[in-house]
Residue frames as a rotation matrix with the C-alpha (Angstrom) as fourth column:
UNK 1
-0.181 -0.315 0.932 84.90
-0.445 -0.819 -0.363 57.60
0.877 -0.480 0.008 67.81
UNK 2
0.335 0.106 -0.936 85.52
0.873 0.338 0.351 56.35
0.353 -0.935 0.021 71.60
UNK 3
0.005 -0.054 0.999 85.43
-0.420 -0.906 -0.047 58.95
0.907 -0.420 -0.028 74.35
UNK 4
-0.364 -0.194 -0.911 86.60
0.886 0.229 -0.403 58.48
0.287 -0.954 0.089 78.25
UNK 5
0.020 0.189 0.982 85.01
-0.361 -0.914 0.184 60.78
0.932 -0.358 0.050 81.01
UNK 6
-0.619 -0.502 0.604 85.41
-0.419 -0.440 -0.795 62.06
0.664 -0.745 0.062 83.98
UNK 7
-0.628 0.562 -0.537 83.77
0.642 0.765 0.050 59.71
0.439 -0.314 -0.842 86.86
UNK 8
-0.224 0.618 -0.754 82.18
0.787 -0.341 -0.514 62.78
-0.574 -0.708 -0.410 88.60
UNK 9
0.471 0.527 0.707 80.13
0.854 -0.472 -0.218 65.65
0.219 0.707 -0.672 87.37
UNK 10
0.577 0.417 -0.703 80.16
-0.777 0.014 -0.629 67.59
-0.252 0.909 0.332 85.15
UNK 11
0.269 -0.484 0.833 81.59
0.257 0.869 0.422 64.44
-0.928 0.101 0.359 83.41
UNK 12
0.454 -0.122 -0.883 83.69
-0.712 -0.645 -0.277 65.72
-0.535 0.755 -0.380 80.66
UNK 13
0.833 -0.481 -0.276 85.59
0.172 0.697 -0.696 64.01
0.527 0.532 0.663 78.00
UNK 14
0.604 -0.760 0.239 88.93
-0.258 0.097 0.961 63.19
-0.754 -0.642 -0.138 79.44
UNK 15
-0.621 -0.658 0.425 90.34
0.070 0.493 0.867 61.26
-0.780 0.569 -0.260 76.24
UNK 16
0.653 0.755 -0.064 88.55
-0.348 0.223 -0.911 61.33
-0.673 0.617 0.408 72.84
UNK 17
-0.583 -0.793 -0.178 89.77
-0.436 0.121 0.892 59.21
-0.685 0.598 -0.416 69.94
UNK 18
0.175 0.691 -0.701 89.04
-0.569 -0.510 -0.645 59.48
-0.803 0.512 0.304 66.27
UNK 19
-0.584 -0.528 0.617 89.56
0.343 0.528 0.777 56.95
-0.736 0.665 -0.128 63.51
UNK 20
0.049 0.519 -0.854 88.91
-0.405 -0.771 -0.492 58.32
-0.913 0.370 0.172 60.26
UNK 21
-0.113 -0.094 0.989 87.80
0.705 0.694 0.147 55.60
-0.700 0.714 -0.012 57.12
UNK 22
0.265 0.833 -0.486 88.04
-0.433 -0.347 -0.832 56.93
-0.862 0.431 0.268 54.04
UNK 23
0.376 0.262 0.889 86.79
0.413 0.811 -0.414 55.29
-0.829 0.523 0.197 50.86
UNK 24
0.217 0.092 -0.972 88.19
-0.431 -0.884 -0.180 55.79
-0.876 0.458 -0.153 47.72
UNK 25
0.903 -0.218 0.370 89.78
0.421 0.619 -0.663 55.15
-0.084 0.755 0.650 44.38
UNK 26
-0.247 -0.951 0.184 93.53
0.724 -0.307 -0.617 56.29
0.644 -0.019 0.765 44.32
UNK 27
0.910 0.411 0.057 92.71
0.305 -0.755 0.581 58.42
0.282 -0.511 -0.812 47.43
UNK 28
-0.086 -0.873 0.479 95.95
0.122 -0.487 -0.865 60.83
0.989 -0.016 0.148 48.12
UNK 29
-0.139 -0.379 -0.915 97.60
0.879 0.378 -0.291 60.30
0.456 -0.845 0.280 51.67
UNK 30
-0.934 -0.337 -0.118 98.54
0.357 -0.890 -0.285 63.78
-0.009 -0.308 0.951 52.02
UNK 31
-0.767 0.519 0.377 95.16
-0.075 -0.656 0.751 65.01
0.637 0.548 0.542 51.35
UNK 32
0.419 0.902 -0.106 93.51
0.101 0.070 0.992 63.36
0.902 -0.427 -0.062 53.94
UNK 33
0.005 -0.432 -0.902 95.95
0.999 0.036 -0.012 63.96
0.037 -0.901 0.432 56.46
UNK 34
-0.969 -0.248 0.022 95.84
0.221 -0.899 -0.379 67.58
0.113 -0.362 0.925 55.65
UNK 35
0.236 0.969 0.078 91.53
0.225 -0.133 0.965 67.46
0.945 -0.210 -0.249 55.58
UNK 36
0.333 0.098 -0.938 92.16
0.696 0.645 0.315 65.83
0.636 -0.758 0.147 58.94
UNK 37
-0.596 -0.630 -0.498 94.67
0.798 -0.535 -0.279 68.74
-0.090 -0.563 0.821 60.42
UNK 38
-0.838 0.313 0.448 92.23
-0.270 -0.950 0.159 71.51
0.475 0.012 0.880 59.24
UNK 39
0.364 0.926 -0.103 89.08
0.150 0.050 0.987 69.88
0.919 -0.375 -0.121 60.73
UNK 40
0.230 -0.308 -0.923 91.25
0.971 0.135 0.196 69.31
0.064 -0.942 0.331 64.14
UNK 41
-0.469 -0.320 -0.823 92.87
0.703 -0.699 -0.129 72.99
-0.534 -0.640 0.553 64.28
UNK 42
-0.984 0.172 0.043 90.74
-0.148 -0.934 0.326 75.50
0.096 0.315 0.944 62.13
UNK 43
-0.619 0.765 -0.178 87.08
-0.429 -0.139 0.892 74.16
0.658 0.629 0.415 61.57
UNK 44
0.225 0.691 -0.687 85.44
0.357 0.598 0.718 71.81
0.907 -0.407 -0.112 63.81
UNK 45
-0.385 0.038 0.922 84.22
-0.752 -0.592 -0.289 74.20
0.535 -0.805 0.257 67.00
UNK 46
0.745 0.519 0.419 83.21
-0.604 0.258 0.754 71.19
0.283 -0.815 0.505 68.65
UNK 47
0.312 -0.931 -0.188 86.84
0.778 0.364 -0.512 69.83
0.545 0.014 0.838 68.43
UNK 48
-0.434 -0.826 0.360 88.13
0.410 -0.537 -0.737 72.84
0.802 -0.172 0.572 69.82
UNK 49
0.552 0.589 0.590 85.60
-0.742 0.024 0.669 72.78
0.380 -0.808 0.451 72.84
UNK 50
0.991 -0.118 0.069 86.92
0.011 0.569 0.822 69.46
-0.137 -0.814 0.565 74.18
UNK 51
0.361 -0.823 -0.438 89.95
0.713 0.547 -0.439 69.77
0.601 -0.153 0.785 73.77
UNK 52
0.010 -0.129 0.992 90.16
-0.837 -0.544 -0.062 72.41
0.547 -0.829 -0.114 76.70
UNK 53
0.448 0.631 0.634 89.33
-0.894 0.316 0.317 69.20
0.000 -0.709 0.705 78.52
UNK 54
0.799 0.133 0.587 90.06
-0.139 0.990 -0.035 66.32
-0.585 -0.053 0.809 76.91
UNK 55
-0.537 -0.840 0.070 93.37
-0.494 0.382 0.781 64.62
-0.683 0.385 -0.621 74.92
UNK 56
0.550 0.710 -0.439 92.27
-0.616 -0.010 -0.788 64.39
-0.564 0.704 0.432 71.20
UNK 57
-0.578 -0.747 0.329 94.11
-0.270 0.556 0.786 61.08
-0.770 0.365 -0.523 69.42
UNK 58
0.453 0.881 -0.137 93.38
-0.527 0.141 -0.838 60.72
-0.719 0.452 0.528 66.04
UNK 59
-0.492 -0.530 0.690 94.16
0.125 0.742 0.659 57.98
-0.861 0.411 -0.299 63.66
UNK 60
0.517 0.713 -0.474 93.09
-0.667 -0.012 -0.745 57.09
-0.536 0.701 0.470 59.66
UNK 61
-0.590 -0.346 0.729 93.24
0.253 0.778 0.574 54.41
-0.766 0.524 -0.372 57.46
UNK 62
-0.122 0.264 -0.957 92.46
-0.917 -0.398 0.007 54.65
-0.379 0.878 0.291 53.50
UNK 63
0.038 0.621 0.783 90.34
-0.166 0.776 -0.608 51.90
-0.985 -0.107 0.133 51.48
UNK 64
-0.802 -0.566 -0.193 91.39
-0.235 0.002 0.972 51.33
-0.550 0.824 -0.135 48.56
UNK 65
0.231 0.965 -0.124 88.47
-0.607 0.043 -0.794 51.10
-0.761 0.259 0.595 45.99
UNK 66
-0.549 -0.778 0.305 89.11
-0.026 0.381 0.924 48.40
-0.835 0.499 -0.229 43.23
UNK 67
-0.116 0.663 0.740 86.83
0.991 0.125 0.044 49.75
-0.063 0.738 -0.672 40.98
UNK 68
-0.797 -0.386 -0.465 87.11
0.461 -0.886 -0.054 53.08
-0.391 -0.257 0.884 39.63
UNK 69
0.026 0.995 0.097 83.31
0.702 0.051 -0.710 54.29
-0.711 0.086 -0.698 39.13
UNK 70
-0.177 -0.267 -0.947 84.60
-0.109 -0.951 0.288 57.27
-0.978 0.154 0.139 37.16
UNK 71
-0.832 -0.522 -0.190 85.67
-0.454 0.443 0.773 55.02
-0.319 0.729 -0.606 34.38
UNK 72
-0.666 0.731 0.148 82.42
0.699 0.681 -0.220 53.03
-0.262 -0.043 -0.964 34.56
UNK 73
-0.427 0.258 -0.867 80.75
-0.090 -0.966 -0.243 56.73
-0.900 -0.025 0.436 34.56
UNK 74
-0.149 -0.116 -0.982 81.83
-0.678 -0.711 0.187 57.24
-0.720 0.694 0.027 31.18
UNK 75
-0.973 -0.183 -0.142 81.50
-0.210 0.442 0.872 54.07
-0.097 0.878 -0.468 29.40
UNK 76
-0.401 0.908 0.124 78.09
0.771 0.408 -0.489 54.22
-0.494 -0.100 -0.864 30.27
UNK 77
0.374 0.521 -0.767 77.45
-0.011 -0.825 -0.565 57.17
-0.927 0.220 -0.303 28.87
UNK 78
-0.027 -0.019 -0.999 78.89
-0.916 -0.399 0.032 56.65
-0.399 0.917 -0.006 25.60
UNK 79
0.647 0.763 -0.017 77.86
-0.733 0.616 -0.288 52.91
-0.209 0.199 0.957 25.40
């Protein structure tokens, strides 16, 4: 997260921008882009404070786990 403000007080946010990593193993696109839209317009009251103020750009990129731990999970558990 990077944030611009305002040179004079009160010194609000002016720009905020959001890059969102997330880790996974086959992580679904659509799913985090729709997390992402419900934190930005329904849930996240401190999102919906600055952006009275401030221009909210938000970006994500998905990691691709190459190891699926799930799988590993289970062969441990049944030896």
């Amino acid at each position: 997260m990077e944030a611009d403000q305002a040179e004079r007080p009160p010194q609000v946010f002016t720009k905020v921008r959001i890059h969102h990593v997330v880790t996974g193993f086959e992580v679904d696109p659509q799913a985090v882009a729709e997390a992402i839209r419900l934190s930005e317009e329904k849930y996240c009251s401190v999102g919906a404070m600055v952006k009275q103020t401030a221009s909210i750009e938000t970006t994500s990129e998905i990691v691709e786990e190459t190891f699926d731990c799930t799988q590993a999970a289970s062969v441990a558990a049944h030896g």
